[in-house]
C-alpha positions as CSV (number, residue, x, y, z in Angstrom):
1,X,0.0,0.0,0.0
2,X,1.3,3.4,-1.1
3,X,2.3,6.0,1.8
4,X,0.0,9.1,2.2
5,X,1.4,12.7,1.8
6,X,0.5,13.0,5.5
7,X,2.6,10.0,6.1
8,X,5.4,10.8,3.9
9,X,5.8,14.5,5.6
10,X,5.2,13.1,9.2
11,X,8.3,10.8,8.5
12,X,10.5,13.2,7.1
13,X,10.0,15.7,10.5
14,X,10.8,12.5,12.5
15,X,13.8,11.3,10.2
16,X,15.5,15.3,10.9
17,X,14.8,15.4,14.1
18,X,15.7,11.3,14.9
19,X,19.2,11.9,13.4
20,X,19.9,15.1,14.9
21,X,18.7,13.4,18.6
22,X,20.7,10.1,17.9
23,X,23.7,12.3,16.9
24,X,23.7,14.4,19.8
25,X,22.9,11.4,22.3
26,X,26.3,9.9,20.9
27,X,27.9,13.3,21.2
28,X,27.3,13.5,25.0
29,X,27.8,9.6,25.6
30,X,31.6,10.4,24.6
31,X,31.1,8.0,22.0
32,X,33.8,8.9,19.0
33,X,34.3,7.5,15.6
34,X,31.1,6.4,14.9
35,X,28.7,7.6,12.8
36,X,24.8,7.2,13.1
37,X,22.2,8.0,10.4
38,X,18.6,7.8,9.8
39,X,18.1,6.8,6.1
40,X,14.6,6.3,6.3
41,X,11.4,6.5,8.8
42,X,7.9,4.7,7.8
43,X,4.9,5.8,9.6
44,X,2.0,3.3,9.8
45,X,-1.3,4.6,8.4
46,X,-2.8,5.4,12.2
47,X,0.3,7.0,12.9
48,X,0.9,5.3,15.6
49,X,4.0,3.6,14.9
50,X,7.1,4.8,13.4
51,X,9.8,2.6,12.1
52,X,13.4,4.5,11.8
53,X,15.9,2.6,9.5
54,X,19.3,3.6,10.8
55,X,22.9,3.0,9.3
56,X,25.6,2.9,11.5
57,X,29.4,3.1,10.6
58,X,31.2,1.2,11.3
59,X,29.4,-1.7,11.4
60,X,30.8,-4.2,13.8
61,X,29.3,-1.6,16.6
62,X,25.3,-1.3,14.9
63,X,24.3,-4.2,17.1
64,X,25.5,-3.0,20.3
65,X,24.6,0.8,19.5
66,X,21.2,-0.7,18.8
67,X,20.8,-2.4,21.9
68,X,21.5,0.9,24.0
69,X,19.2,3.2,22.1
70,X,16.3,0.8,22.5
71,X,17.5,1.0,26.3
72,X,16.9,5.2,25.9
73,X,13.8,4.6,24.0
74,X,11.8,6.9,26.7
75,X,14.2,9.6,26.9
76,X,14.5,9.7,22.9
77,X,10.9,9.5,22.3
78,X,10.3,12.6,24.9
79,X,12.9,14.7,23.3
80,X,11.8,14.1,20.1
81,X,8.0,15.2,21.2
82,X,9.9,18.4,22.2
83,X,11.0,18.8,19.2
84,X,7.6,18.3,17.7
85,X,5.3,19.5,19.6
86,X,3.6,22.0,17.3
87,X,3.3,19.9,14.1
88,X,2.2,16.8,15.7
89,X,-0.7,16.2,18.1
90,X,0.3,12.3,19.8
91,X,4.4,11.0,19.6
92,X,4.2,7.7,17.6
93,X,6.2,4.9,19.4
94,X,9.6,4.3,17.5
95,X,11.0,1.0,16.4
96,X,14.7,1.5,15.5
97,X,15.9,-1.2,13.0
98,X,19.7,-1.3,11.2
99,X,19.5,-0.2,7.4
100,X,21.1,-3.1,5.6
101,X,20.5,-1.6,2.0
102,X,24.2,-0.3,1.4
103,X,25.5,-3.9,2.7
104,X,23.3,-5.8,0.2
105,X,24.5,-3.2,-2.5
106,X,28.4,-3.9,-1.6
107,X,27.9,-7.4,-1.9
108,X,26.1,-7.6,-5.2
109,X,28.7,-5.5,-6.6
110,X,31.1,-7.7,-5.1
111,X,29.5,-10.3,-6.9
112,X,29.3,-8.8,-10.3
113,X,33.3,-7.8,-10.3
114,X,33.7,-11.4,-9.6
115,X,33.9,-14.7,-11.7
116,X,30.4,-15.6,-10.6
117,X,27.5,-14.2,-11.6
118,X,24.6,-13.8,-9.4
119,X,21.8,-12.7,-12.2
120,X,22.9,-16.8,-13.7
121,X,23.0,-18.2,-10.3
122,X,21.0,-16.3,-7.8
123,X,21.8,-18.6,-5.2
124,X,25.0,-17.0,-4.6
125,X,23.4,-14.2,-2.8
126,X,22.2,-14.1,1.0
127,X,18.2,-13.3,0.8
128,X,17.6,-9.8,2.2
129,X,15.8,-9.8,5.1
130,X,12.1,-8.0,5.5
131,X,11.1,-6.3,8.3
């Protein structure tokens, strides 16, 4: 089903905001040499639910990093109400999830500079996960 404007606009306020939370969060943690951003946030049709797609460099920390922000889920969700307070009536609740887009582009091109081919064997490719 195709995303409303309404959901497309809510999504994009969240996404600025999200990444400009998350980056400050990391700032005041002491946390240096990574890098966090929010490539894409998807708003269910109540707008009650907002899924935020983050990538995380490097990678070998995403899963940790991930744990700890859905340990400040509260505190992020209240600052980011804060920060939207006058364009949105009720906070949806976040889901954060790791963006593995750019990993799944790597290793098709991977694939394609090598002596396989994955478009004549497409078992030589992992099956991207949905979420």
């Amino acid at each position: 089903m195709e995303e409303t404007n309404r959901q497309k606009k809510i999504g994009g306020v969240l996404q600025e905001d999200l990444a400009a939370i998350l980056q400050a969060h990391l700032r005041d943690a002491g946390k240096t040499g990574i890098l966090i951003s929010v490539s894409k946030v998807k708003v269910t049709t109540d707008l009650s639910q907002a899924k935020a797609y983050l990538s995380i460099f490097p990678a070998k920390n995403a899963q940790e990093l991930l744990k700890e922000l859905n340990i400040l889920k509260p505190q992020i969700k209240h600052e980011l109400a804060q920060r939207t307070k006058n364009q949105l009536r009720r906070m949806p609740n976040l889901d954060f999830y790791i963006d593995d887009s750019l990993d799944y582009i790597e290793n098709i091109e991977k694939s394609m500079k090598g002596d396989e081919n994955p478009i004549e064997d497409p078992d030589l490719l992992s099956r991207r996960k949905k979420s």
